[in-house]
N, C-alpha and C positions, 0 to 999 in steps of 0.2 A: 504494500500500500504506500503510496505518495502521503507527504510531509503538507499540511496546513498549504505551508509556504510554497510551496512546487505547486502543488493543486490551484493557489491562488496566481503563479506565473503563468500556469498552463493556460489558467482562462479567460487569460491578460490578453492572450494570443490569440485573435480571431482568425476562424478560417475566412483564408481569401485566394477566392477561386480563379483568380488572374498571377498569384503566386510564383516567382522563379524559384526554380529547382537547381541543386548544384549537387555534385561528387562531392562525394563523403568519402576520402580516403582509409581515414584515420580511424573514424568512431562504425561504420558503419561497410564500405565499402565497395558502393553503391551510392545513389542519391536520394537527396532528401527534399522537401519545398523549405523555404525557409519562414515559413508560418508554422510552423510543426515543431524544430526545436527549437528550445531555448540557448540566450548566450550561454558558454560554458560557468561563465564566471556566479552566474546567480545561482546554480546550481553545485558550484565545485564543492559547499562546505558539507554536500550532503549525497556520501555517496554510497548509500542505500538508492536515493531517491535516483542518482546517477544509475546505478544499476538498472531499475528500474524501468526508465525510460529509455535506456537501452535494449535492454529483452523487447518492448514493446516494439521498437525497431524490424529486431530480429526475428521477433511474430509476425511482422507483418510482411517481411521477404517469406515467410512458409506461403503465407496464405499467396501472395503475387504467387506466388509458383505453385499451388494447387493445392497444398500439404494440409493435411487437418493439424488443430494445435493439439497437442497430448491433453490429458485432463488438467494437470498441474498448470500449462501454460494455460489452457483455456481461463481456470480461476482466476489466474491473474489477470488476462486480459478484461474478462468482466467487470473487477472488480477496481482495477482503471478507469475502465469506461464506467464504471458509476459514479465515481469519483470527478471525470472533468469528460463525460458525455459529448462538450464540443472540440475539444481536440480536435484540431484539422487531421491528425494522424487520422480519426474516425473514417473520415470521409474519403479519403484515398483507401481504398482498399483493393482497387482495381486498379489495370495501367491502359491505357490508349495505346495504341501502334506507337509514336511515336517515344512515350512514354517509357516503352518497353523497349524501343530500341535507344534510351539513353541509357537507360538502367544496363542493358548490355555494353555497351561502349563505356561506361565508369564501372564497370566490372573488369571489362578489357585492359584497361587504363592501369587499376589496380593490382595485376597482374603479369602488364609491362612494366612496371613500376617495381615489383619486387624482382623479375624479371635482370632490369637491369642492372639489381642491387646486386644478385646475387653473381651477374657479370663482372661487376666492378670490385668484387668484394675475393673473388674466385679466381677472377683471371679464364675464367673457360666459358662457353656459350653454352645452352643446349633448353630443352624445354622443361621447365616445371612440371611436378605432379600436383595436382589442387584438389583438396579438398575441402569441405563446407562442414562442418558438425554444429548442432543447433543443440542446446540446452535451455533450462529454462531460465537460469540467466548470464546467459551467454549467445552468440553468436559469433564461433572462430572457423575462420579462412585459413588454409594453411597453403602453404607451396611447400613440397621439398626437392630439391636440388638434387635428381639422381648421380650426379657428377661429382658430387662433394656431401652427399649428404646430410648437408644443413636443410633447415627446416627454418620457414619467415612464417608469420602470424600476426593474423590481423583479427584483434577480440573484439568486437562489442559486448561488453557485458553491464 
């Protein structure tokens, strides 16, 4: 459950359906609109609540890609959505063509990106292995580097 204070930012937050959307490298790894989250900074003292609105993230990549939530995740999500009902998070729950091909391209992105790290970091070229594992509070991306073995990761949790 979200904090008084988080609940009161979240609903500070009006959805607005003309919204820009940006790559989420970092917290997410994908994109997000920017009516949805919050700055880091009003959130950072409380990372429960951080937690929190993270998973809600990474619920809602299942649901874009077809995935039922487990029960565990579902309680939370409900129990979110009771809590700040208008969340623009709500209201996206689906993607347009368009949409869906950004979401693909800052996934791409994402992936070049560690891609190149692990070039620059290795000295060798070659393609990543990726995997995605969903938790209920978490959402971790993983590459690893058959050529060297290292492993990069990218949590939201």
């Amino acid at each position: 459950m979200l904090s008084e204070k988080t609940v009161s930012i979240l609903a500070g937050m009006p959805y607005q359906p003309d919204a820009e959307w940006e790559v989420n490298i970092l917290r997410f790894g994908t994109f997000c609109w920017k009516d949805e989250i919050p700055a880091i900074r009003e959130v950072f003292g409380r990372p429960e609540d951080m937690g929190v609105i993270h998973a809600m993230f990474g619920m809602r990549l299942k649901i874009w890609d077809g995935e039922a939530l487990n029960h565990r995740d579902q309680e939370l999500w409900d129990a979110v959505k009771r809590q700040v009902p208008q969340w623009a998070l709500f209201r996206r729950l689906s993607l347009t063509d368009k949409q869906r091909l950004g979401r693909e391209k800052a996934e791409r992105l994402v992936e070049q990106a560690f891609e190149d790290f692990g070039r620059e970091h290795d000295g060798t070229s070659g393609q990543l292995l990726k995997h995605r594992h969903y938790t209920h509070n978490a959402i971790q991306t993983s590459w690893k580097a058959p050529w060297s073995g290292r492993s990069m990761s990218v949590i939201a949790c």
